[in-house]
Residue frames as a rotation matrix with the C-alpha (Angstrom) as fourth column:
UNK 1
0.302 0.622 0.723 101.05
-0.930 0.025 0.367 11.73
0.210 -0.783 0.586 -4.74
UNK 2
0.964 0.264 -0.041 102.08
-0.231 0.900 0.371 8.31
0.134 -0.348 0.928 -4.94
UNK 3
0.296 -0.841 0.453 105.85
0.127 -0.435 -0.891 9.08
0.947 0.321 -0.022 -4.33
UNK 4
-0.425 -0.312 0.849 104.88
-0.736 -0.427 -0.525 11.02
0.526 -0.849 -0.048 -1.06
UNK 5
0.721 0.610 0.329 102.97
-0.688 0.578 0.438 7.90
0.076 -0.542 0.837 -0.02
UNK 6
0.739 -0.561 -0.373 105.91
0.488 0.828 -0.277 5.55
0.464 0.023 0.886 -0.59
UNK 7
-0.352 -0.935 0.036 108.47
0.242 -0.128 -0.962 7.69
0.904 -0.330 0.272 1.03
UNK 8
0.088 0.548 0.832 105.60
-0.900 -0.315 0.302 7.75
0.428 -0.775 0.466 4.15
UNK 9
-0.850 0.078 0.521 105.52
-0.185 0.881 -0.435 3.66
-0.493 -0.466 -0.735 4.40
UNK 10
-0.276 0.935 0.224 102.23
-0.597 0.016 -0.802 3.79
-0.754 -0.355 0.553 2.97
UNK 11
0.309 -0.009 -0.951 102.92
-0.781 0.568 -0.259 1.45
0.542 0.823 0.168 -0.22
UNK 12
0.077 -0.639 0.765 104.09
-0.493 0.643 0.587 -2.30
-0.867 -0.422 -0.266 0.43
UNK 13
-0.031 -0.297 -0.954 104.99
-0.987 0.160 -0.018 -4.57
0.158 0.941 -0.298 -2.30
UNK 14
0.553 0.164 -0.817 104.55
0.214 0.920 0.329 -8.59
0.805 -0.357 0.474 -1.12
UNK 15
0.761 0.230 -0.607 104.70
0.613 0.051 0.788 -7.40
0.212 -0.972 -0.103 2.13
UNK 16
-0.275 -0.781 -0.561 108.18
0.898 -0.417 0.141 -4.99
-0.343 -0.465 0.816 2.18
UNK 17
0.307 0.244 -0.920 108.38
0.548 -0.835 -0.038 -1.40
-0.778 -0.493 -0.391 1.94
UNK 18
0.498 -0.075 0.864 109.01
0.779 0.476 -0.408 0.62
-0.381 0.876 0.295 -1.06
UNK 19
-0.764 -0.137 -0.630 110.58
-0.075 -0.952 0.298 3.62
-0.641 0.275 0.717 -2.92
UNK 20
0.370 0.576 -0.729 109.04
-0.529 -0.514 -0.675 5.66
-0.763 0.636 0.115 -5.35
UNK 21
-0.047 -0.398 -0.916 111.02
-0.998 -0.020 0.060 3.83
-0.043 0.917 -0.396 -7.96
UNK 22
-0.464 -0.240 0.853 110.42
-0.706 0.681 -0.192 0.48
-0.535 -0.691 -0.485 -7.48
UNK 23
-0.315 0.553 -0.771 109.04
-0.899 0.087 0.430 -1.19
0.305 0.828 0.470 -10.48
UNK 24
-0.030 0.795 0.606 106.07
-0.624 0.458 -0.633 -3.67
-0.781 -0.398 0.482 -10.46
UNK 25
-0.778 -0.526 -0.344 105.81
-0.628 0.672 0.393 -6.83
0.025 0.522 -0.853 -11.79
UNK 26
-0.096 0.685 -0.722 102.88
-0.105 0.715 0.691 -9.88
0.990 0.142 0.003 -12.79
UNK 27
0.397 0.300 -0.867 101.54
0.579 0.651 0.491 -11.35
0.712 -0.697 0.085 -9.39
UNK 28
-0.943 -0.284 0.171 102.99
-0.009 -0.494 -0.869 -8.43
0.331 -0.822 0.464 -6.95
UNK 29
-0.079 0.773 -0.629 100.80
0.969 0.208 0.134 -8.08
0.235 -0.599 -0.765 -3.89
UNK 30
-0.680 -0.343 0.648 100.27
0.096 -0.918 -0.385 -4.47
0.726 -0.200 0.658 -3.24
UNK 31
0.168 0.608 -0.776 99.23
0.961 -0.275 -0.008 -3.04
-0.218 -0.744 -0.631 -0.03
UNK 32
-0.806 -0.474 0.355 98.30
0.406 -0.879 -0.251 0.63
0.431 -0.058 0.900 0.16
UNK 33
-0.280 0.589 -0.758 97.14
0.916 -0.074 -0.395 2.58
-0.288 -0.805 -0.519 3.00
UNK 34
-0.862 0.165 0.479 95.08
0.343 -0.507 0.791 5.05
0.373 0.846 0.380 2.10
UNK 35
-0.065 0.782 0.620 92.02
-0.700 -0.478 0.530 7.26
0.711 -0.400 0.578 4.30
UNK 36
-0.469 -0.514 0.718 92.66
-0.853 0.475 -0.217 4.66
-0.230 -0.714 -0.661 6.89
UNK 37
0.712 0.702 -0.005 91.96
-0.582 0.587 -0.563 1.92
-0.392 0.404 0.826 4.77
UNK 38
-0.300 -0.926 0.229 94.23
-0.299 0.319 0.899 -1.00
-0.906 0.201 -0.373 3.77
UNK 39
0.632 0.610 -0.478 93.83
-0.723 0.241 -0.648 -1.79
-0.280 0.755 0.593 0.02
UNK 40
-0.424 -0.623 0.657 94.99
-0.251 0.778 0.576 -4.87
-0.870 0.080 -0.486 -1.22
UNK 41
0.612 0.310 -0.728 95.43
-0.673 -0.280 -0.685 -4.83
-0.416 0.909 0.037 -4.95
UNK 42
0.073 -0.605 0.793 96.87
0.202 0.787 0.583 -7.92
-0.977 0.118 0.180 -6.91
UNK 43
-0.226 -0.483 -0.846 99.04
-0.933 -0.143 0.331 -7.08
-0.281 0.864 -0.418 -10.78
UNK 44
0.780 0.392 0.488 97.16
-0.024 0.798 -0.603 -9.38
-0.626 0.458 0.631 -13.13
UNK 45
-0.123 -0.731 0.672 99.74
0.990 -0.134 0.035 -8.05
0.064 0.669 0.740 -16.21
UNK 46
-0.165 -0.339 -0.926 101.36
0.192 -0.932 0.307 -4.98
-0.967 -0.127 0.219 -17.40
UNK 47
0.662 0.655 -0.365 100.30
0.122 -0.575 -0.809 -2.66
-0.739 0.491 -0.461 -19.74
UNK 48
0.103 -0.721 0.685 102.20
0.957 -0.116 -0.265 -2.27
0.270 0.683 0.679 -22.95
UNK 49
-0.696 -0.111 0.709 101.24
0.379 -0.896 0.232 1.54
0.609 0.431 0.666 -22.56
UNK 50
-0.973 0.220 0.074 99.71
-0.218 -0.758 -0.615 4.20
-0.079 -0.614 0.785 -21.15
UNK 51
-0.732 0.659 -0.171 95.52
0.652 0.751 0.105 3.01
0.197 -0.035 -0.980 -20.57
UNK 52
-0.141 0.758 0.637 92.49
-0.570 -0.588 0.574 5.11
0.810 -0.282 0.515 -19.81
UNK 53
-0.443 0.280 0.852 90.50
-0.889 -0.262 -0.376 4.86
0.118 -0.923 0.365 -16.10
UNK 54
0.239 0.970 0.047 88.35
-0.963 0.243 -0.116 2.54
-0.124 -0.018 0.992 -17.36
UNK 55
0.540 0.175 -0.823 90.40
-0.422 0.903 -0.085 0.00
0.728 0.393 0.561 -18.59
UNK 56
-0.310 -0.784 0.538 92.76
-0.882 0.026 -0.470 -0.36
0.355 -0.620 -0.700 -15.26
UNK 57
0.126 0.075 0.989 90.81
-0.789 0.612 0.054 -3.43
-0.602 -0.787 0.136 -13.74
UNK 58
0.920 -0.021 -0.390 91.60
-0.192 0.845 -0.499 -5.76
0.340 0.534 0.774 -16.77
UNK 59
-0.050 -0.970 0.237 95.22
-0.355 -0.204 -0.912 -5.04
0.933 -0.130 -0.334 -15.25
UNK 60
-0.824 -0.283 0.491 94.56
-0.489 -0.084 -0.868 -5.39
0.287 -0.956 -0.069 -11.39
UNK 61
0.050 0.925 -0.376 92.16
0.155 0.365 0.918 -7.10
0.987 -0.104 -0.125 -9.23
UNK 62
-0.309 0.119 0.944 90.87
-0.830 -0.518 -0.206 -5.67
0.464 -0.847 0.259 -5.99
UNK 63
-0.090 0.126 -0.988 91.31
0.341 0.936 0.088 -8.15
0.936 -0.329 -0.127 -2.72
UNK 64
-0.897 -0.434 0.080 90.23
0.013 -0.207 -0.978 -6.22
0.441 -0.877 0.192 0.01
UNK 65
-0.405 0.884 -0.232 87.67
0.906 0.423 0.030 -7.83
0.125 -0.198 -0.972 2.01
UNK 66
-0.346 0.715 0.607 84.89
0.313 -0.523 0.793 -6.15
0.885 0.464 -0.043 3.24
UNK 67
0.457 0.378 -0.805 84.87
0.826 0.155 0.541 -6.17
0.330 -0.913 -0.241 6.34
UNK 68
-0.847 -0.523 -0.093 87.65
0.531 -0.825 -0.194 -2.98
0.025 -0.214 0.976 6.09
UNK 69
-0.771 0.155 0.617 85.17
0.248 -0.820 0.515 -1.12
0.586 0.550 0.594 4.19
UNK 70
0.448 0.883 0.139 82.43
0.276 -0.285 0.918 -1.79
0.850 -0.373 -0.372 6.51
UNK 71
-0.106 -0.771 -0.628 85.11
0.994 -0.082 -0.068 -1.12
0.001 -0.632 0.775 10.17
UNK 72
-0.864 -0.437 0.250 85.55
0.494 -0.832 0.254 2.39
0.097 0.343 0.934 8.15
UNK 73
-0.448 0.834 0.323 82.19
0.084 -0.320 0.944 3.12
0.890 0.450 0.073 7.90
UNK 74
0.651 -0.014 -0.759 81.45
0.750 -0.146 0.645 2.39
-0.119 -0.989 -0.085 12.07
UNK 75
-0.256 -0.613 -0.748 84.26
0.876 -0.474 0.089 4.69
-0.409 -0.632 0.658 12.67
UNK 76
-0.915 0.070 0.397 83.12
0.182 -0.807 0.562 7.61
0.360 0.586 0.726 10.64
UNK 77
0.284 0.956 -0.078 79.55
0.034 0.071 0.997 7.07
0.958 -0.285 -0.012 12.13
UNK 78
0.370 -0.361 -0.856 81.37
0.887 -0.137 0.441 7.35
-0.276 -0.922 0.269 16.01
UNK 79
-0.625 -0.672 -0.397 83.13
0.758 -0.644 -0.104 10.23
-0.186 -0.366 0.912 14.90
UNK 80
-0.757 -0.303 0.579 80.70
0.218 -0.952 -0.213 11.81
0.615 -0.035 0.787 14.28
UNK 81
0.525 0.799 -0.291 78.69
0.385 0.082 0.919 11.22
0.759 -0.595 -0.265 17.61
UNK 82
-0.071 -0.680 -0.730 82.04
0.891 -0.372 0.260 12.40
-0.448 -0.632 0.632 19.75
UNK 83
0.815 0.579 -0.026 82.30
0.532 -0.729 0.432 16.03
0.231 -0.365 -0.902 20.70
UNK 84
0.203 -0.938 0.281 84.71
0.444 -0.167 -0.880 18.07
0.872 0.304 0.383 20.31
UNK 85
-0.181 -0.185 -0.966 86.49
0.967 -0.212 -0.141 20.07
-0.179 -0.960 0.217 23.62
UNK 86
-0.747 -0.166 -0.644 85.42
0.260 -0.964 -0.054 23.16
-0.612 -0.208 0.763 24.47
UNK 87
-0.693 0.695 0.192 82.28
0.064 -0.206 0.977 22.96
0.718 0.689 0.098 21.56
UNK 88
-0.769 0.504 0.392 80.09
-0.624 -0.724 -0.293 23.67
0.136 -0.470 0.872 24.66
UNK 89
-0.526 0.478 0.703 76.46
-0.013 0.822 -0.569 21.71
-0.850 -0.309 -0.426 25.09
UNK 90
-0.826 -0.251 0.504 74.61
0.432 0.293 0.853 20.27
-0.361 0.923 -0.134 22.71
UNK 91
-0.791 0.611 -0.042 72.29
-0.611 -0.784 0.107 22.55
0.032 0.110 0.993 20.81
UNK 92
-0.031 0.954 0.297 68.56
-0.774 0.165 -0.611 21.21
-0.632 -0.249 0.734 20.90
UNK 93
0.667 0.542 -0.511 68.40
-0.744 0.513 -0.428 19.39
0.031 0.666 0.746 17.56
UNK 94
-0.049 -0.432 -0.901 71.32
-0.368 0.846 -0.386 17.43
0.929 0.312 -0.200 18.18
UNK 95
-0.516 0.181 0.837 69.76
-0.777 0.314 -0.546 16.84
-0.362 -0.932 -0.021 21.77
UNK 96
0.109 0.976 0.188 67.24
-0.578 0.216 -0.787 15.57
-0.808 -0.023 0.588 20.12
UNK 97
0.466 0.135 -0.874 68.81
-0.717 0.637 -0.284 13.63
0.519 0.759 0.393 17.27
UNK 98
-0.459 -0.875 0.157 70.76
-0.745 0.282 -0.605 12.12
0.485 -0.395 -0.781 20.18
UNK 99
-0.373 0.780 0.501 67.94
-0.555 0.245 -0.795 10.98
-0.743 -0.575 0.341 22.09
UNK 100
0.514 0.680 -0.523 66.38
-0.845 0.295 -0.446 9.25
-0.150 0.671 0.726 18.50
UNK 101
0.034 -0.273 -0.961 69.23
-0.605 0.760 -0.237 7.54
0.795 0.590 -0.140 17.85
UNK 102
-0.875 -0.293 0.385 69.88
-0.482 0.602 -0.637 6.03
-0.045 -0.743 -0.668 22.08
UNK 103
-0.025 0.866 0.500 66.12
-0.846 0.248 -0.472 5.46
-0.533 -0.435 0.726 21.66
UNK 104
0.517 0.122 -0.848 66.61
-0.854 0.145 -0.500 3.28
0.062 0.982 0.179 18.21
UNK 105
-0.385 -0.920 -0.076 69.58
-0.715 0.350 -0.606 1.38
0.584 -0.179 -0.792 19.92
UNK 106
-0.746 0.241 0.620 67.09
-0.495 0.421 -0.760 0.06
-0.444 -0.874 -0.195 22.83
């Protein structure tokens, strides 16, 4: 998986595109896009070896603000208030959860 993301664009390295081979190093910046989200992940040090799940953030240190995560969270909450073509009118209850939320808004 993280291969077909670098041969998409979706890895950067301080700031350039990458291959799949590209070894990582102390202090690399890493961007990776990911559910339209940009993480931004900063290499504290490198493992001698292979590590369990748990111990990965003594290694890395998540820098991506919050404001992405909260952006993501509006747009998932619009999509699902938009209507697909051709899905016809809306059925009662989502008249009616429509109507709760336009009231809620005012």
């Amino acid at each position: 998986m993280a291969a077909e993301a670098c041969k998409k664009g979706h890895v950067r390295i301080n700031g350039k595109t990458v291959k799949p081979s590209r070894e990582v190093y102390n202090l690399d910046e890493i961007i990776l896009r990911k559910n339209q989200i940009n993480y931004e992940l900063s290499v504290l040090d490198i493992p001698s070896g292979r590590v369990s799940a748990k111990l990965v953030d003594i290694y890395r240190k998540d820098t991506t603000p919050k404001e992405v995560f909260e952006n993501h969270k509006l747009m998932q909450l619009n999509k699902n208030h938009y209507r697909q073509k051709g899905e016809g009118r809306p059925t009662k209850k989502e008249r009616r959860d429509i109507d709760e939320y336009l009231d809620e808004s005012e």
